[in-house]
N, C-alpha and C positions, 0 to 999 in steps of 0.2 A: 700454552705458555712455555717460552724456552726460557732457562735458569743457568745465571752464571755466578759461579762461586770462588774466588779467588783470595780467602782472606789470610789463610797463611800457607799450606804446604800441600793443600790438598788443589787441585785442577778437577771442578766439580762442573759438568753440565747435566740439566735436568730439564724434561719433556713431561710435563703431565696438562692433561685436557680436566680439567674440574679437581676435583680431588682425587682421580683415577693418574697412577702411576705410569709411564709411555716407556721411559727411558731414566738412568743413575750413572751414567759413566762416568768415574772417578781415576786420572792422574795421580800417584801421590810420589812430592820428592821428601820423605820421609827417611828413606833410607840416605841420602844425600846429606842430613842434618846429624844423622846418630852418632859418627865419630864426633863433633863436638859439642855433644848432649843437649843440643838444644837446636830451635828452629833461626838459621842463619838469613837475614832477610832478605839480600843479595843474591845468595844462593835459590831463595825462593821465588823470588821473580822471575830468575832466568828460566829457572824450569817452568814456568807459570808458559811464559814466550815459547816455549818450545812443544807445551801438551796441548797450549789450545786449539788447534786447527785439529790434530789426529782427535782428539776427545769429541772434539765436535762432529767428527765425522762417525764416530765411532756410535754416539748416542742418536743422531738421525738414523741410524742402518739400525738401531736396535730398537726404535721408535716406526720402522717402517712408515717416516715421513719426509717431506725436504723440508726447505728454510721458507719456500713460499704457503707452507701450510703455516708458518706458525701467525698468531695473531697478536699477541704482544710481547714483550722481551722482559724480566727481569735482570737486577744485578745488583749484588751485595759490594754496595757504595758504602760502609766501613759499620761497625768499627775494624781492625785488623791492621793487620802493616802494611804503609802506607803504598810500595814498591808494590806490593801483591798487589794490593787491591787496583791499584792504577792499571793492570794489565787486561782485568775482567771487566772494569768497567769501560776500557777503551776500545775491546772486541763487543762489550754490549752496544754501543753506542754506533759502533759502525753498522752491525746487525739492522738496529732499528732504523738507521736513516736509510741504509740500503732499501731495507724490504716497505719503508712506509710503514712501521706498528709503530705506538706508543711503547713509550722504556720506563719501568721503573724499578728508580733505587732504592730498596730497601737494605731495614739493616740486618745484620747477621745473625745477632738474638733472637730478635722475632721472627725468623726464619725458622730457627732451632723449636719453636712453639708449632709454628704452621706445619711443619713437618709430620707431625700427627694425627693429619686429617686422613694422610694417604694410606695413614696404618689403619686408623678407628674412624673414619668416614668423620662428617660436619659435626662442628659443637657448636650451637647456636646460642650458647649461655656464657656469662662469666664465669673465668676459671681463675685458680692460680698458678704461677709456673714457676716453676724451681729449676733456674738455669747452671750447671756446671760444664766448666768446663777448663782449659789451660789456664784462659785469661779469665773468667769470670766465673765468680759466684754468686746467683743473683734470687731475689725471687720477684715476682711482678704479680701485679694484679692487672688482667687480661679481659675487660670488658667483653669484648669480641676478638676472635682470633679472626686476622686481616681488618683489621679497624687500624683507624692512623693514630692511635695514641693507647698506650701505656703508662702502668705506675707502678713504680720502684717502691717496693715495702723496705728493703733491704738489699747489701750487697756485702764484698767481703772489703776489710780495711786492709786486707796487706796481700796475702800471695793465697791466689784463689785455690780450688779443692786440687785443679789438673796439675797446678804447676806443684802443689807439696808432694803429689804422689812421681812426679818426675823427681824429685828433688829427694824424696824417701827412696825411688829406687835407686840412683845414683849412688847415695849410702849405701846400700846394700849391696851392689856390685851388681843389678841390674840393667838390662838393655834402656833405653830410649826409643819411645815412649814408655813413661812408666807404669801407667796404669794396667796396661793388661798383665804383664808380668806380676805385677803386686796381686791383681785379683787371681791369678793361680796360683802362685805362691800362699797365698793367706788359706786357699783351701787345705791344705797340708797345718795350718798352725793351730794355733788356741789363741780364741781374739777374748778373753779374758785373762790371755796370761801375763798382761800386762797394764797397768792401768794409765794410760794415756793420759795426759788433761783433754777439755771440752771447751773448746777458747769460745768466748764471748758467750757464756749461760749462767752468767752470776746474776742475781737480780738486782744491780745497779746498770747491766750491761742494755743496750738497745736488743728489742725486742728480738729482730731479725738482720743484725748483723753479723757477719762472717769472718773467723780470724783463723788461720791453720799457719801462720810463720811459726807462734809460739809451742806448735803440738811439731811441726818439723824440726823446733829447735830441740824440745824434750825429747826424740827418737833420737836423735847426734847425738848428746849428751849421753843417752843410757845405753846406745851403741860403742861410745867411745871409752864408756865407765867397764863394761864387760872387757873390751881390748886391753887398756889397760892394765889391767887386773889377770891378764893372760889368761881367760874364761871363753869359749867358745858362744859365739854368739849368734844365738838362735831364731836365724831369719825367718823361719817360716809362720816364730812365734810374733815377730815383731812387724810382720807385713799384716797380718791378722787383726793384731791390736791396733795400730795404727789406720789400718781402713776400716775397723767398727769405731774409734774414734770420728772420723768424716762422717761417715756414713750413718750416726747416729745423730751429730748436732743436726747436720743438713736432714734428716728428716722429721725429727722432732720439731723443727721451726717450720721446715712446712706447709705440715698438717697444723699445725697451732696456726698459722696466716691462713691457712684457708679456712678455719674455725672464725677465727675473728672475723674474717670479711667475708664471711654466712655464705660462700659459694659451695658448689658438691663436686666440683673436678681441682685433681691437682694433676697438669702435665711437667712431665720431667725433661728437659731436652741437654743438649751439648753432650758433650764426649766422656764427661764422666759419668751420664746417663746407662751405658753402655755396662758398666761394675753389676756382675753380677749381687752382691750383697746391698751393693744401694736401692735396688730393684727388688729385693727379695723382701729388707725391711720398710722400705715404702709401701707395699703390698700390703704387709702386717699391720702397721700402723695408722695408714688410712682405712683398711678393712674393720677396724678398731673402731674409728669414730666416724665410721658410718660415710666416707670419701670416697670416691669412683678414681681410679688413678688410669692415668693413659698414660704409657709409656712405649715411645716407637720400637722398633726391633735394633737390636746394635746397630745393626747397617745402616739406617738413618739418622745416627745417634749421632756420629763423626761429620764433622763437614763434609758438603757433597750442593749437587747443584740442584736435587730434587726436593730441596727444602725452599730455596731460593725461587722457585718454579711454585712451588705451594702456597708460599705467601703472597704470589704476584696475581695468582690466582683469586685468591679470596677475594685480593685488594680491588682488581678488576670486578668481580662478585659484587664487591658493597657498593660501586662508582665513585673509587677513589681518581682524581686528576693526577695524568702521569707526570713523572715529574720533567725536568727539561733536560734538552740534549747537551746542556751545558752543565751537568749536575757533574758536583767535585768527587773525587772518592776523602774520604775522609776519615781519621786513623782512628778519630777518637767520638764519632758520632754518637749523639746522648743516647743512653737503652730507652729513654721515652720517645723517642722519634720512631715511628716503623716504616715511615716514607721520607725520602725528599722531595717535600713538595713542590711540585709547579704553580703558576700563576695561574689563580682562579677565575 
């Protein structure tokens, strides 16, 4: 299965034969976006046009195959921005009519799910998954991973886990992306030294929804109350507290959804997966009430095309119908679709 990944800044292709791993080469115009703290979409496309041929060559040579070994194609047909994704899915589509495979478009989430077979081999039960990432905070209930349908227990209502930890580091005078810096930095602090609020855990609030604008607004304010006040302001205490805030609702909920919906795996995927303390207390916590946690290795954690390749896989696994060569990329595809489906 070759995998194409193109949904914001990463140029990902992925080569895997069953759930066994071939090839991960990954483009990233990342640094192309840091001067203006955030992923420019214009900018991400062009680079998108410019990795895909070298990437693709780069991950056949590393997969020690050609393009006439592969037998079907995936391609993450959206969610994501709308410019990226039109690039991967326009090299997927030429791929498959050239070579004669079926193509399918899956989406980008459940990818970030599939992705974990190639770390911890087949799950053949229902799970739950707790997706973070830039754009999304999600959790789903996952019948089968590569099954065509998904259910949405929860998601966040304003500005998901990636993008407040982009937006805390920013505050703090932080690189772009934010997240890894915050998770070295908070090793240095005290994530008690501060008591953060825990948006959306009042008990009128829905079970498993996700809010972090109001816990990024509360870091500004107490960042801006120490300036002020001409007090030195102790970053390493407030990247700490600020990511055992995150890292505490999003794992508290959960282990509580996979409680409720009586399954024993919780998989973690997207990019905020990758935080070493959201890893450390999801371990603790589902260790706790008796939950098996699979979490891929960083490196699969980030967008990449060996996720995209996983999921196409499966899809093929169960006889899913691919979808058509006429499939749209689409910016805002629902997290319950895992295919575009073709005509049955």
């Amino acid at each position: 299965m070759l995998g194409f990944e193109t949904s914001c800044d990463e140029t990902g292709i992925g080569l895997v034969r069953g759930t066994t791993l071939l090839a991960d080469a990954i483009a990233s115009s990342v640094d192309e976006h840091a001067r203006f703290g955030g992923v420019v979409p214009e900018v991400a496309s062009r680079a998108h046009l410019q990795a895909m041929v070298p990437t693709l060559r780069r991950a056949f040579e590393t997969a020690g195959v050609t393009a006439h070994d592969v037998d079907a194609v995936a391609v993450t047909a959206g969610p994501g921005l709308a410019g990226a994704l039109l690039v991967g899915v326009a090299a997927a589509k030429a791929f498959a009519l050239a070579l004669g495979k079926p193509l399918y478009g899956v989406n980008h989430l459940s990818a970030h799910v599939a992705v974990d077979l190639l770390e911890h081999g087949p799950l053949d039960e229902p799970c739950v998954a707790l997706l973070v990432s830039g754009g999304h905070s999600s959790l789903l209930l996952v019948p089968q991973v590569g099954g065509e349908r998904v259910t949405e227990l929860g998601a966040t209502v304003d500005d998901a886990a990636g993008e407040a930890f982009d937006k805390v580091a920013r505050l703090l005078g932080l690189p772009f992306p934010g997240g890894p810096p915050i998770d070295r930095l908070a090793r240095e602090g005290d994530p008690a030294a501060i008591g953060f609020p825990r948006g959306m855990t009042a008990a009128h609030d829905p079970a498993f929804a996700f809010s972090f604008s109001g816990l990024k607004t509360a870091v500004a304010r107490w960042v801006e109350a120490r300036q002020r006040a001409g007090e030195a302001v102790p970053t390493a205490d407030v990247a700490a507290s600020f990511q055992e805030a995150v890292v505490d609702v999003l794992t508290a909920k959960a282990v509580r959804a996979a409680r409720e919906q009586g399954v024993g795996y919780l998989i973690i995927g997207g990019g905020v997966a990758a935080n070493s303390r959201l890893r450390a207390v999801a371990e603790q916590r589902c260790e706790a009430a008796g939950i098996r946690l699979r979490v891929p290795r960083p490196g699969l954690c980030t967008d990449n095309g060996a996720m995209v390749a996983a999921l196409g896989a499966q899809l093929v696994r169960h006889g899913a119908t691919p979808s058509p060569l006429d499939l749209p990329a689409d910016s805002a595809m629902p997290i319950t679709d895992v295919l575009v489906a073709g005509v049955r």
